[in-house]
Each structure stands twice: as C-alpha cells, then as structure tokens.
C-alpha positions, 0 to 999 in steps of 0.5 A: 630322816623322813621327809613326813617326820612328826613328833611320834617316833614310828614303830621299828618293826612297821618301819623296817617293813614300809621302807622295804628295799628302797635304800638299795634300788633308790640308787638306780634313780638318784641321778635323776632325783637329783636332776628333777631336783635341779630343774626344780630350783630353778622353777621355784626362782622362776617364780620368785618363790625362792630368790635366784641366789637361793636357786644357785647355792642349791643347784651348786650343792645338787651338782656337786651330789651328782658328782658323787652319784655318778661316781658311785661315791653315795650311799643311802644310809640305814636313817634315810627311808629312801633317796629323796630324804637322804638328797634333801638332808644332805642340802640341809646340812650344807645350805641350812635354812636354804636347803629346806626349801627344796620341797617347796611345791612339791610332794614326795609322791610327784618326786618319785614319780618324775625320777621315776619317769626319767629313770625310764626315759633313759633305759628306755633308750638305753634298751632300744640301743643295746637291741639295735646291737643285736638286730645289725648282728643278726642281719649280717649272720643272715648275710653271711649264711644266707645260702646254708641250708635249713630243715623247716619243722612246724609241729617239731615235725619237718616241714619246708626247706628254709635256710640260717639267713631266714632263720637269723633275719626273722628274729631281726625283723621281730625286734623291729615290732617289739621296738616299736612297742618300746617306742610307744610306751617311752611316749607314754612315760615322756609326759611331766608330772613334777608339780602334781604335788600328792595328786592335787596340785599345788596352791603356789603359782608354779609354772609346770612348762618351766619344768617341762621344758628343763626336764625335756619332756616332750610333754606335761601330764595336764590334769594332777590327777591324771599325773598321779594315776600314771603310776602303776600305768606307766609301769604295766605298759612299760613292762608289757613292751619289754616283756614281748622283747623278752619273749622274742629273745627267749624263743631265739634262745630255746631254737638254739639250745633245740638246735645244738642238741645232738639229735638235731646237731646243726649249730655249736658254739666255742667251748668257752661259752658251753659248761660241762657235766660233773659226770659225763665228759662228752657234755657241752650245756648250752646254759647261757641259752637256758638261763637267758630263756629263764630270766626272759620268762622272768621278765614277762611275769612282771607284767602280770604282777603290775597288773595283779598290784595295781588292778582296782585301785582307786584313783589317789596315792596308795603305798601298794605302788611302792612294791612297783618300783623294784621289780620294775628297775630289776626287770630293766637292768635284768633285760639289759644284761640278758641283751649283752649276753646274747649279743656277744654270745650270738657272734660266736655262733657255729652254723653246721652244714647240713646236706639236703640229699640226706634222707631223713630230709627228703620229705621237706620237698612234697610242697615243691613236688607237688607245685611242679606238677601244678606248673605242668597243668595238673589240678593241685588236689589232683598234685597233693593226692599224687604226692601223698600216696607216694609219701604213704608207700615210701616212694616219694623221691625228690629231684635233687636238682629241684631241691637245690632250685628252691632252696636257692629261691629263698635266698633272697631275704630282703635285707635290706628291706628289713634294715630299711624298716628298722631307719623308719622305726627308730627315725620316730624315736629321733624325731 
C-alpha cells in the first residue's frame, strides 16, 4: 500500500530503490507516528472536520497500534513503503470509511516531519540523561583519585605534574558544554510542523495550536515553508551537537588506550573487559576503547553528510531528504550505546600509582622551579634562563618537598563547582 497509489503500478526495480530501508528504520518512529496520529484526530474533531465519534474510534484503533508498537509486536510488511502506510491500512481495515480519514489535512511530508521531531525530542532527552551517568561517574572517580598523581604531556612530551582527579573532572566539565549544544539543538527541533501539509499549508480551517498544545511543543513553526525547510536543518544541527559529544567522549577513549599501553603503564582495567591476542599471551587490548573512538569518529562524519545532502537544495519537499532519516536515527542509537559502554566500563577503571621522585618525571617540575625563584625576587627571564641551562647540562634536580607542594596545590578541583554548573545547565532544559 502507498499512500500516493494512482492507477499506474510503479516499476519494481525503481520501488525497491525509493523505498530503500525505511520498512526497517521507520520502526524507531512508529511510537510517535502514531501519537501525532492521535493529536491529529482529535484536531480534526476539533474542527468539526470529523464528528468526535469518528475521532474516538481512531483514537481507540491508534492506541490499541501503540500497544503492539511498544511491545515490539509490529512489522512493517514488504507491501507497505513505510510506516505511515502501514498505520493508515491498518485504520482502514478496522474502521473502513472512518479510518480514511486520518489524512485529512495533512501530507506524508509534515507527517514524517513531526514523527520525525518527536523521535528527536525524545532521544534527545534520553542522550542528555544517559551523559548525565557519566559525568556523576566521572566526578566521583576525580573525588576518589583527586591526590593520584599525574604526568601532564603537551606535544606527547612531559609537560606539568597534574593528577587523575583533574584528568577525570576535565572530561566532567567538557560533557557540561557539549550538553549545552544538545539542549539548543533540542530547542530548535521543539518547534510543530504538523499542518505544513506538503510545504504549503492546508485550505481546512485547522487549528495548529491544538496540535501544538496536545503534542507538547514548546512552540509551532508558523510560516509552512519554513516548516518544511526544517528538514535537513534539523538534522545537520542535531548531528552537529551530538557529534562534538562524540568527540569528547573518543578523545577520553584514545588517552585511555595511551594510558594503558605499557610504555605509559598508569591505568588497567579487569581482564573481563580487555581481549587477547591469537598469538601473544601477554596481550590485554583495550578494544572496547578502540571501537568506542571508532564509531564516535563515525558519529562525527555524520554531520558532514547532512551538510554534503542538503547543501544548495531549494526550498520545497526533495526525496534526497529521505537518505537523512536513517543515518541520523542510527547515529542516535549508535551514541546511545557508545555512552553505556563507557559509563559501565569507566566504573572499573584501575588508577596505578606513579611516583613522582622517579626520574624520567623530574623535568615535569622546571615551571615550579623556576616560580620559586621568582618568589625569592629573581626577574622570571632571568629564573627560565637558570633553569634551563640546568635542564641543557643535565642537572636540574627538583625538590622533593616542592614536588610534593605542588602536587598537592591541584587538588582542589572544584567540584563542586563543576556539579553546580552542570544543575544550571540542565535546570534549562527542565524550565
């Protein structure tokens, strides 16, 4: 069944080709085709478009499709082109002559769209949540290792002395600003299209405050055009936030696997969550790690494919958009997974301690000399001179009390301060 069914029979091939995956990723948002569905009818009642005895029996028959949705007791079959013809078939062959009148009002196009808007909506929220998880982690592993000592590198060169409690809550803080990113691309997407119809509204006297209002939109995209012009927009900003996300969370994952390689040896994890080699028994792979850089790069190209999809595109419904739907619900779900893989894996972390006095970390303390002697009223050209003919000849040899001083100086992380800024950003998204 199509929902654009003339008298022509389409080309096998060409609908093979058109209808591509969507039987299969349609299913991700049938819960909210069906909802728009819902809030739909009861407009169309509203309106006295349909009578409210015709809005019921629709709303009955949609909630009984939700049941079997949420339940994973649906399928699209192979003579459906996607999930809007599959729902209004099955309306049809419960309801007959009331179950056509479910597309009164409204196209395929601002269907998708508001399913679409929902689905995001909804994972959206789902993704700041399960990030949440990690950053509560994160601070409480940077509480508990706040006085292990760290070998700061810059250039993969040592740098300063640092510590795994500023290592841990710097990775908190930066999920605080890709959150925020989140949270302004959820605003864009919270807007109603339902009533754009194919991109020029319709000639019933709908009422698009009704749908807003039932749907919970925080607000309805006014101008039809506009509506329609959302997407590819919604999906080049949405897989941009997610994809700086991702980039935080792959460069977490690529100072661990750097960390657990024996030439830096400061962090391990149980065997149960490293992998072997076919051949060399002393191998523990930090391949959890590996993959969750991998698929976050993935993430991160995706937004260079909506860009690449949608650039130049004219205003009006084109199909190219339909190639956005399914590598942007698979980049969701895949970031989903990668943030519950971390989260649980990150738990089991093993911090190493690592001494200060020892040798090859000597040089991590030239900056503290040198500020000694500024302290003691020597010009700090004159200090970073001193200091560095003393690192050129080989003799440059710390204080260990003074080591110790600083590295105590860093332990005060603000944590605090951090989780305080992380209630101020998500208190936007509640209010």
């Amino acid at each position: 069944m199509k929902l654009w069914k003339k008298e022509v029979t389409l080309d096998k091939l060409i609908e093979e080709f058109t209808v591509g995956n969507d039987r299969t990723i349609d299913l991700h948002i049938a819960k909210y085709d069906v909802i728009a569905s819902k809030a739909h009818a009861k407009m169309l009642a509203h309106v006295h478009l349909i009578t409210d005895d015709e809005a019921n029996q629709l709303i009955t028959e949609l909630d009984l499709l939700l049941v079997r949705i949420e339940k994973n007791d649906f399928v699209i079959e192979k003579e459906f082109e996607d999930i809007h013809s599959k729902i209004e078939y099955e309306l049809v062959q419960k309801l007959g002559a009331v179950g056509k009148k479910i597309h009164t009002a409204r196209s395929r196009n601002d269907q998708v769209l508001v399913a679409l808007q929902l689905y995001y909506k909804h994972e959206l929220k789902l993704i700041i949540q399960k990030t949440e998880q990690l950053f509560e982690s994160l601070l409480q592993l940077a509480d508990q290792y706040k006085n292990c000592f760290l070998p700061g590198y810059t250039h993969l060169q040592i740098a300063m002395p640092s510590s795994f409690g500023l290592w841990f809550s710097s990775y908190a803080e930066s999920l605080i600003d890709d959150v925020e990113l989140i949270l302004a691309s959820l605003k864009v997407v919270d807007q109603n299209p339902l009533g754009s119809a194919a991109g020029y509204g319709s000639s019933f006297p709908i009422d698009r405050s009704f749908t807003t209002e039932k749907l919970d939109f925080a607000t309805l995209k006014y101008n039809v055009v506009a509506a329609q012009m959302s997407r590819g927009k919604n999906e080049r900003i949405l897989m941009s936030a997610l994809g700086n996300l991702a980039n935080t969370l792959s460069k977490f994952a690529m100072d661990i696997c750097l960390y657990m390689s024996q030439n830096f040896d400061f962090i391990s994890f149980p065997d149960e969550l490293t992998t072997g080699s076919s051949i060399m028994p002393h191998k523990k792979n930090p391949d959890v790690f590996e993959l969750i850089r991998g698929k976050c790069n993935q993430i991160q190209t995706k937004q260079h494919e909506m860009l690449l999809l949608t650039n130049n595109l004219p205003s009006g419904y084109h199909r190219d958009y339909q190639l956005l739907k399914e590598n942007t619900i698979n980049g969701i779900e895949q970031l989903k997974t990668v943030l519950d893989i971390f989260e649980y894996s990150i738990k089991q972390i093993k911090v190493k301690e690592i001494s200060p006095d020892n040798k090859c970390y000597q040089d991590l303390f030239t900056v503290d000399a040198i500020n000694n002697l500024v302290v003691e009223g020597i010009p700090f050209r004159d200090a970073y001179q001193t200091i560095s003919e003393q690192v050129a000849r080989s003799v440059f040899n710390p204080n260990t009390e003074k080591k110790h001083t600083h590295i105590g100086s860093i332990h005060h992380l603000g944590l605090d301060k951090i989780r305080n800024k992380w209630s101020i950003t998500i208190g936007l998204l509640n209010h």
